[in-house]
C-alpha positions in Angstrom: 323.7 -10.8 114.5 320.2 -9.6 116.3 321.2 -6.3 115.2 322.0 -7.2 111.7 318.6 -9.1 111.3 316.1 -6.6 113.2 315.2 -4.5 111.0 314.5 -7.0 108.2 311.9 -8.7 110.7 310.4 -5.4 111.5 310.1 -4.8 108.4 308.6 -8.2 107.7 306.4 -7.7 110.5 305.1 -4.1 109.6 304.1 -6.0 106.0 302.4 -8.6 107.8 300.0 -6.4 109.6 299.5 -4.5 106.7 298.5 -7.0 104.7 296.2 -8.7 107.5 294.6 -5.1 107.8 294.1 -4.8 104.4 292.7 -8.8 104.0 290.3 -7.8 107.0 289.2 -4.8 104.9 287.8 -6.2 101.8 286.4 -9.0 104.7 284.4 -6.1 106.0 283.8 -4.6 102.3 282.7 -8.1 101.1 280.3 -8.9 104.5 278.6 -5.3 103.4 278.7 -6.6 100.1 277.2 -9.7 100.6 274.3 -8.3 103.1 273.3 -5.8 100.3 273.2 -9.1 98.2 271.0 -10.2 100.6 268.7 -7.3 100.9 267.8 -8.2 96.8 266.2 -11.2 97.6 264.4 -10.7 100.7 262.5 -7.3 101.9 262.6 -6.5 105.3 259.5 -5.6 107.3 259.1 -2.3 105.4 259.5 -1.5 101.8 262.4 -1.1 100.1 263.3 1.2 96.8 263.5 -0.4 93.8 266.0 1.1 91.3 266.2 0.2 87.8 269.7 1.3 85.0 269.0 1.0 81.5 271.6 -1.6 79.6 271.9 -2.9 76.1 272.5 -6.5 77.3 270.0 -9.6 75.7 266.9 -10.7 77.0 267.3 -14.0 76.9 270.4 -16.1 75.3 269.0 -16.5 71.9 270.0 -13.9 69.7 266.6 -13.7 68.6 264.4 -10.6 70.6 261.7 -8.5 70.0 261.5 -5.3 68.1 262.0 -2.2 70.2 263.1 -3.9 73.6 265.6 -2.9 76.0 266.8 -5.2 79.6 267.3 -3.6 82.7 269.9 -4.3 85.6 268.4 -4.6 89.1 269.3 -2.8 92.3 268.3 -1.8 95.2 268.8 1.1 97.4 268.2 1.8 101.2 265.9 4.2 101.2 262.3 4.0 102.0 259.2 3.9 100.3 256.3 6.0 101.5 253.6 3.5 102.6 251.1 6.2 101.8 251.6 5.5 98.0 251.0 1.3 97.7 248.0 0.5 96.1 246.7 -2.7 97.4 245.7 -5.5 94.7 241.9 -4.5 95.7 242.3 -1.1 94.6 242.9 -2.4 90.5 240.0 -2.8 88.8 239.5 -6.3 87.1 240.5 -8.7 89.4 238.1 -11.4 90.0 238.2 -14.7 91.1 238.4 -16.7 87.9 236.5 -19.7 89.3 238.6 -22.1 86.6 242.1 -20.9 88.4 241.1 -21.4 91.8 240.7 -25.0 91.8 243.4 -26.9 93.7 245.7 -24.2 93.3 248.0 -23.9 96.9 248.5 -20.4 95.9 245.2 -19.5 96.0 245.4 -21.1 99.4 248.1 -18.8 100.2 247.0 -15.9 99.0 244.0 -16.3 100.5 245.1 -16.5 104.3 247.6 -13.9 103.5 244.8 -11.5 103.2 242.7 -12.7 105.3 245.4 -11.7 107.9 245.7 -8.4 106.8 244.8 -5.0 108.4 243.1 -4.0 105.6 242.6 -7.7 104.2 244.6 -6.9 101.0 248.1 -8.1 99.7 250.8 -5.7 100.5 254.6 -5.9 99.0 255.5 -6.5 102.5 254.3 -9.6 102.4 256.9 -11.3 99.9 259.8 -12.5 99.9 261.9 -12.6 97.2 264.6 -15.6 96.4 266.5 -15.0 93.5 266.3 -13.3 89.9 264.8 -15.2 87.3 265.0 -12.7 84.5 264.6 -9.8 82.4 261.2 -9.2 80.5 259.8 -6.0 78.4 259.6 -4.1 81.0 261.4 -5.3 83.8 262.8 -7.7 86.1 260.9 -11.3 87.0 261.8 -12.7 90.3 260.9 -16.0 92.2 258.7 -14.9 95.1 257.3 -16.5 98.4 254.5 -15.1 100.7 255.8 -15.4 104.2 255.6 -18.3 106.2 254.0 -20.1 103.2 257.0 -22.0 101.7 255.6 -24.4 99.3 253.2 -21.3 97.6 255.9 -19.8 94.6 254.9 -17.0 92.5 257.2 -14.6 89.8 256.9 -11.3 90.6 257.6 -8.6 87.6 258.5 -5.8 89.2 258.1 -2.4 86.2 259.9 0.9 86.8 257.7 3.2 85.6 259.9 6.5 85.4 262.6 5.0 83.5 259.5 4.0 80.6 258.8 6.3 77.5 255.1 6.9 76.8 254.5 4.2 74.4 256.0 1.6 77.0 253.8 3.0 79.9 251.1 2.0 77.4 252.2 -1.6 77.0 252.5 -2.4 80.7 248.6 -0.7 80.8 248.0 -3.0 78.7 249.7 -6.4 79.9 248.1 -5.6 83.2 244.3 -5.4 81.7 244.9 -8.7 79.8 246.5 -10.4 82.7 243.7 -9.3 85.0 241.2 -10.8 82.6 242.7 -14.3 82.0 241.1 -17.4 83.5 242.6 -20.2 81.5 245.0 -23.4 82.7 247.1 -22.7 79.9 247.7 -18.9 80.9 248.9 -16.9 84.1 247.0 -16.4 86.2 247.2 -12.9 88.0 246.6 -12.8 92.1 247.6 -9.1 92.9 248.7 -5.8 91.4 250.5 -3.5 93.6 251.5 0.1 92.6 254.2 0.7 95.0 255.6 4.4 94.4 256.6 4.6 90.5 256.6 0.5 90.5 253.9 -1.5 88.8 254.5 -5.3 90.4 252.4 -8.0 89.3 252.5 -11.3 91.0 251.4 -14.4 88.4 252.6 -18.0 88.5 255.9 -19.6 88.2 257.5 -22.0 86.2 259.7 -24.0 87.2 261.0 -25.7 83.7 261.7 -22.4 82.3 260.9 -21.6 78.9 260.0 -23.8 75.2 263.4 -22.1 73.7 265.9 -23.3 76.4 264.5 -27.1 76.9 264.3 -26.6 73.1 268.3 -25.9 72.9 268.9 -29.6 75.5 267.1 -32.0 72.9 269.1 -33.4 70.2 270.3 -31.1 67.1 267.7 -29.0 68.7 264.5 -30.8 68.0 261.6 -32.2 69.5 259.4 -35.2 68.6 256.5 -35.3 66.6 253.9 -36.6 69.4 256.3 -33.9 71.7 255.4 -31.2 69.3 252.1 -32.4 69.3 251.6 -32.1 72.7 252.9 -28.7 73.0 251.5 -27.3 70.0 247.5 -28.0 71.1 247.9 -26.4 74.3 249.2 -23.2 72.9 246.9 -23.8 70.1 244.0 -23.6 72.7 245.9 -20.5 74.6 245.0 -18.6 71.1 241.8 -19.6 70.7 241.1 -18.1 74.4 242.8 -14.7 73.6 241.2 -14.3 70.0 238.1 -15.3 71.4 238.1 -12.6 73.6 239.4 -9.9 70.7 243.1 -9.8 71.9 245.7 -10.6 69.0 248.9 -12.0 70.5 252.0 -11.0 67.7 254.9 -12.5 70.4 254.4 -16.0 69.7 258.0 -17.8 69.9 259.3 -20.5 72.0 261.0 -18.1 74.6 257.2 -16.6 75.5 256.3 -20.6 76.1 257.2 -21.2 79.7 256.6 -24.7 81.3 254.9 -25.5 84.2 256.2 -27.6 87.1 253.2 -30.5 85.8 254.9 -30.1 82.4 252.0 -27.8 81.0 252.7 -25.0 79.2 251.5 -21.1 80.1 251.7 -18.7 77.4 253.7 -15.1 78.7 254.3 -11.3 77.7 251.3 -9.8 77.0 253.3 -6.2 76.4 252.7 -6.1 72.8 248.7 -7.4 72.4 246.4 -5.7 71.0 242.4 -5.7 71.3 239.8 -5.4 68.6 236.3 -6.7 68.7 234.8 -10.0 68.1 231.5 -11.4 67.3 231.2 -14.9 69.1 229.1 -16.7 67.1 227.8 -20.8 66.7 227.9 -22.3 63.4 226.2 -25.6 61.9 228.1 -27.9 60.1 229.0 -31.5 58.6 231.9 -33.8 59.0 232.7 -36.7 59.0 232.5 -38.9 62.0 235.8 -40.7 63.4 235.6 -44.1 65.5 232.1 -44.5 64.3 230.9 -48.2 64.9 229.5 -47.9 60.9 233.0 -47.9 59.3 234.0 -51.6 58.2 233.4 -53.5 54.8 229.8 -53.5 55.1 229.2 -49.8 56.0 229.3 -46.3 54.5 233.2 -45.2 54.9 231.9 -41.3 54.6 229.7 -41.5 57.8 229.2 -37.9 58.2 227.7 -36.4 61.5 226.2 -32.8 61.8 228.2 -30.4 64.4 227.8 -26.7 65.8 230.8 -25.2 66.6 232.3 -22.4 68.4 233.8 -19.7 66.7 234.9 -16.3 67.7 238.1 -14.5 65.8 238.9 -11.2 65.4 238.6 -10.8 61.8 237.8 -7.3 61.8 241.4 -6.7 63.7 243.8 -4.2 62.1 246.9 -2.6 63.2 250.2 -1.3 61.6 252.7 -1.5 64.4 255.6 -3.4 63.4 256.4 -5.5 66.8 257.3 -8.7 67.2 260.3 -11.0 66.9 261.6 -10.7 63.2 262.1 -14.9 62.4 258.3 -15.3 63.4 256.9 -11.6 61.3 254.4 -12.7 58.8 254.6 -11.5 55.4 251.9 -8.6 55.8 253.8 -7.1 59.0 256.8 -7.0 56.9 255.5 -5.2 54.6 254.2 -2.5 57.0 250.5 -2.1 55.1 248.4 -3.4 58.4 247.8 -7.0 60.0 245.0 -8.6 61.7 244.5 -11.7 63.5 246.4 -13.3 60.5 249.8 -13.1 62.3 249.2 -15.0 65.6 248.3 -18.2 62.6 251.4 -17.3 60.4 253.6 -17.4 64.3 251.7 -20.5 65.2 253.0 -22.6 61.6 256.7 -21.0 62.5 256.7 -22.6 65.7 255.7 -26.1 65.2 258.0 -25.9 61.9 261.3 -24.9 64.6 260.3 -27.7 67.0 260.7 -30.0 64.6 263.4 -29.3 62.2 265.3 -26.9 65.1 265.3 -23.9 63.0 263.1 -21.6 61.4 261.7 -22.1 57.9 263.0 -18.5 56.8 265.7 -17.6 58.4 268.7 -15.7 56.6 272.5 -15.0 57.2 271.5 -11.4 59.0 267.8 -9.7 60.1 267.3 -8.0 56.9 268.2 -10.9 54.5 265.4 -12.8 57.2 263.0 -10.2 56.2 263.7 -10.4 52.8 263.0 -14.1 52.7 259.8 -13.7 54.4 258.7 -10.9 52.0 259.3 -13.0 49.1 256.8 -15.0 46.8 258.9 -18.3 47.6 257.0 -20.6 49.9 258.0 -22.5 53.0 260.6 -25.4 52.5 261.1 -28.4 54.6 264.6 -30.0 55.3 265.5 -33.7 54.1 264.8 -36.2 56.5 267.6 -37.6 58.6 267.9 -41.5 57.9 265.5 -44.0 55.7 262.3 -43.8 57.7 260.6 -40.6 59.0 258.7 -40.1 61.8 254.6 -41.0 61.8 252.5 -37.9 61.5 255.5 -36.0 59.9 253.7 -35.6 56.6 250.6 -34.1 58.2 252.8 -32.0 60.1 253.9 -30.2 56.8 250.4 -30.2 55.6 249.6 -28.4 58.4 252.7 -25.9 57.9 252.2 -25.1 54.7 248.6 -23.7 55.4 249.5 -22.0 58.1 252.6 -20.0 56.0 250.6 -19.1 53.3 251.9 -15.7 52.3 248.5 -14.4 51.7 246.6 -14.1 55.0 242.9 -14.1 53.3 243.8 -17.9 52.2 245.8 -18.6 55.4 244.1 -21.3 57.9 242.7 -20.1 61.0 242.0 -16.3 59.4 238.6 -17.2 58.9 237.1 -19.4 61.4 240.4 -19.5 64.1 241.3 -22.2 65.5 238.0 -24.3 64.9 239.3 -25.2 61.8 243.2 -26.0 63.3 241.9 -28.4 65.6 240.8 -30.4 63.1 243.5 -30.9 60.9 244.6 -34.2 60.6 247.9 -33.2 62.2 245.8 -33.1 65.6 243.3 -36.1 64.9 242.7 -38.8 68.2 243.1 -35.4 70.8 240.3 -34.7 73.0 240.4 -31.1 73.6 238.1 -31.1 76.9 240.4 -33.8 78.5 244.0 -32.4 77.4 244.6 -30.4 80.7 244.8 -34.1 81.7 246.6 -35.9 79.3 250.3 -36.6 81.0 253.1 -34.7 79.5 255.7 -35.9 76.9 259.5 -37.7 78.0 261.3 -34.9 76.8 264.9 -35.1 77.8 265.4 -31.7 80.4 261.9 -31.6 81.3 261.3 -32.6 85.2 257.5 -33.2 85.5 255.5 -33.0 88.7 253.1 -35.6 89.2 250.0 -34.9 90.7 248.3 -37.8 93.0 244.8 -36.2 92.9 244.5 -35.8 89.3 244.3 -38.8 87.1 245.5 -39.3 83.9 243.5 -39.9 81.2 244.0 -41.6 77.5 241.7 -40.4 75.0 243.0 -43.5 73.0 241.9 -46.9 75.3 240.2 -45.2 78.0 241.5 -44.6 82.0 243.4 -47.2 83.3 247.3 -47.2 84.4 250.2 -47.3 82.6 251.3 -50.1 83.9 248.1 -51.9 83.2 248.1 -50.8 79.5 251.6 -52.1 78.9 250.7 -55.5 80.5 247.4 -55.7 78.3 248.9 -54.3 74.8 251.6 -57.3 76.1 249.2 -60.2 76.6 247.4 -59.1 72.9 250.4 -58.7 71.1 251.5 -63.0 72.3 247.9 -64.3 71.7 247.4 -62.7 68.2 251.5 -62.7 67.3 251.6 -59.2 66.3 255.1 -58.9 65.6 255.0 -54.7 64.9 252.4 -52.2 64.9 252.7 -48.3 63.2 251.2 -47.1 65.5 253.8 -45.9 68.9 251.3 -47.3 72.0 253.6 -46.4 75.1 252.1 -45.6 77.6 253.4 -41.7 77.5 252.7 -41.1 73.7 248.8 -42.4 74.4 247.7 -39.1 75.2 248.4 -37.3 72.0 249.6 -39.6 69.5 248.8 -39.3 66.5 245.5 -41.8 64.7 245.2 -42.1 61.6 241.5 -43.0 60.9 241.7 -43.9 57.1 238.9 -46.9 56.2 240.8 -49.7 54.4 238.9 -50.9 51.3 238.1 -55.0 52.0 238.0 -57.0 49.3 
């Protein structure tokens, strides 16, 4: 019988060893694996070789993307990059210290003492560490980025391989470096080095942690957003314009997947590929209007109290250019067309985007990209969807007031062509906002959005002054019993104070 049933177990056993050599192979092959999985989000002492392969695959998960963009699939190889051809951050012209940035910003901290212990007291790529991917941009990859030993400073590097770029896209990360090494504004990045590593271009700029407008845009409710939510978002990349235009730099990439969110529930506006400069002539103009909250108003006083004003204004009028990029559900009219835009298009993108974050769509979009275009071509006008329920939302009708004169098809009658976004901000869409203060004003309860509170900064309500929440809700609570208000039309919680909308209308007595 031991006979009989040898060979079967030898057999057996032979299968067994064969299979625990193979198992122990793909261990090994999967260890290698894993440590070259490593080696992507962490550089060792010495720099390492960035290689880029050119795909077909999305930008983002929207099947929405700009004209002429391809992704790119990271990876990285072994071998070694001559130290001999980094460029330190000093090297790069136009990096200053943007005195409005610096303030109570732990990155600067970092940054800071980073180069202060440096040989040569600059930032070198051997400083970072990288965590993870974040995502694909124009150009390249973006990845979530730590100085060492300085774990509560994080940054997004975009690292740009610059062999695998044609001409024309050499010329768009040239330009998104200038701008980015220009900006000093809290709605927009903030750049604290550029290195040119070999044939890389890696800029390091802020990250945020709530990801982008388009993807806590796709967790709300048939995709839509409140009105005081749209509110809120809307003036801060409303102000984001007016800083670029003011400085002669027309935008054309305005959509909710180039609106990233800070970790304090800000906004920052991103992708600067496809800009464009043109000159502008700052100028201040002096004007009428009619004063709101004025102590005058009442049945005994003029209701058209009127106050004189100098404003601010600085567009690029004179802009012209007939490049046809951009995402095609925000193209204006005149961009379609291919005869030459201005500064026209960064309005027409402005009225599309409040228009999708309220009705989840936007206003022209077709069954394919051309019957899109075609919409947008046409003479028709913008129409608004039927209103879910009996009662609409307040400040909905000047929200579509607003719209519509920012989708006029025509960009010499189109608000903001003329005068920018001086005359935006005073629609009545954005009445009760202080601009100064709205860095400060505490971000909308917007189901996805995780919001950082800052204990230095207080918060502060342009509507009954600086107190606490708490406070207000106990005081609106002690008013309401004594005078029996049993409803107001006005929403007085004490998130929606900041930037909700007033209506200042004088009621006639009798």
């Amino acid at each position: 019988m031991i006979l009989i049933i040898w060979p079967p177990l030898r057999l057996l056993s032979l299968l067994c060893v064969y299979i625990y050599a193979s198992l122990r192979a793909q261990g090994q092959h999967l260890c290698r694996n894993m440590d070259h999985e490593e080696s992507i989000y962490s550089f060792a002492d010495s720099d390492l070789d960035l290689s880029f392969t050119s795909v077909t695959t999305d930008r983002t998960h929207s099947a929405r993307s700009s004209l002429a963009r391809s992704s790119l699939t990271l990876s990285f190889n072994e071998s070694r990059l001559s130290t001999a051809s980094a460029t330190p951050s000093t090297a790069v012209p136009n990096i200053h210290t943007r005195p409005h940035c610096r303030h109570d910003n732990p990155n600067w901290a970092a940054v800071n003492a980073v180069t202060t212990l440096s040989s040569d007291g600059a930032l070198h790529l051997r400083h970072l560490q990288l965590l993870r991917l974040v995502g694909s941009g124009n150009l390249g990859r973006v990845f979530l980025c730590r100085l060492r030993d300085y774990e509560h400073a994080n940054f997004a590097l975009k690292v740009v391989d610059r062999d695998s770029l044609s001409s024309k896209k050499l010329s768009h990360v040239q330009t998104e470096a200038q701008i980015l090494s220009s900006l000093d504004h809290p709605f927009l990045p903030t750049l604290y080095a550029h290195l040119e590593v070999s044939h890389y271009t890696c800029l390091l700029m802020d990250y945020c942690s709530n990801g982008d407008l388009h993807s806590l845009l796709r967790k709300q409710p048939h995709y839509r957003l409140s009105v005081q939510a749209v509110r809120f978002f809307a003036a801060e990349v409303l102000l984001a314009l007016e800083y670029l235009h003011a400085k002669g730099i027309v935008y054309r990439d305005l959509k909710p997947e180039n609106i990233l969110i800070r970790e304090d529930g800000h906004i920052m506006l991103s992708d600067f590929d496809l800009c464009f400069h043109s000159d502008v002539s700052p100028k201040l103009e002096n004007g009428t209007r009619i004063k709101v909250g004025s102590a005058r108003y009442g049945c005994f006083g003029d209701p058209q109290v009127e106050e004189r004003v100098t404003e601010f204004v600085a567009e690029p009028t004179t802009a012209f250019s007939r490049s046809c990029v951009g995402t095609h559900e925000y193209l204006s009219p005149e961009l379609v067309s291919g005869n030459g835009h201005g500064n026209g298009v960064d309005w027409w993108a402005f009225g599309i985007l409040i228009y999708e974050l309220l009705y989840g769509t936007t206003p022209f979009k077709g069954g394919s990209k051309d019957s899109t275009l075609r919409n947008i071509a046409s003479t028709k006008g913008v129409r608004f969807h039927a209103a879910e329920g009996d009662r609409e939302e307040p400040g909905m009708a000047e929200a579509r007031d607003l719209i519509e004169k920012l989708l006029v098809k025509d960009p010499r009658k189109r608000l903001g062509c003329t005068r920018g976004a001086t005359d935006i901000k005073r629609h009545p869409f954005f009445n009760g906002i202080k601009w100064p203060l709205i860095r400060t004003y505490r971000p909308p309860e917007v189901r996805g959005l995780t919001v950082k509170r800052s204990k230095s900064r207080a918060n502060v309500s342009h509507v009954i002054g600086v107190s606490s929440p708490r406070r207000r809700r106990c005081l609106w609570k002690r008013l309401s019993r004594l005078m029996r208000i049993k409803g107001s039309k006005y929403s007085l919680n004490s998130n929606s104070n900041y930037y909700s909308y007033a209506n200042h209308n004088v009621r006639k007595c009798v």
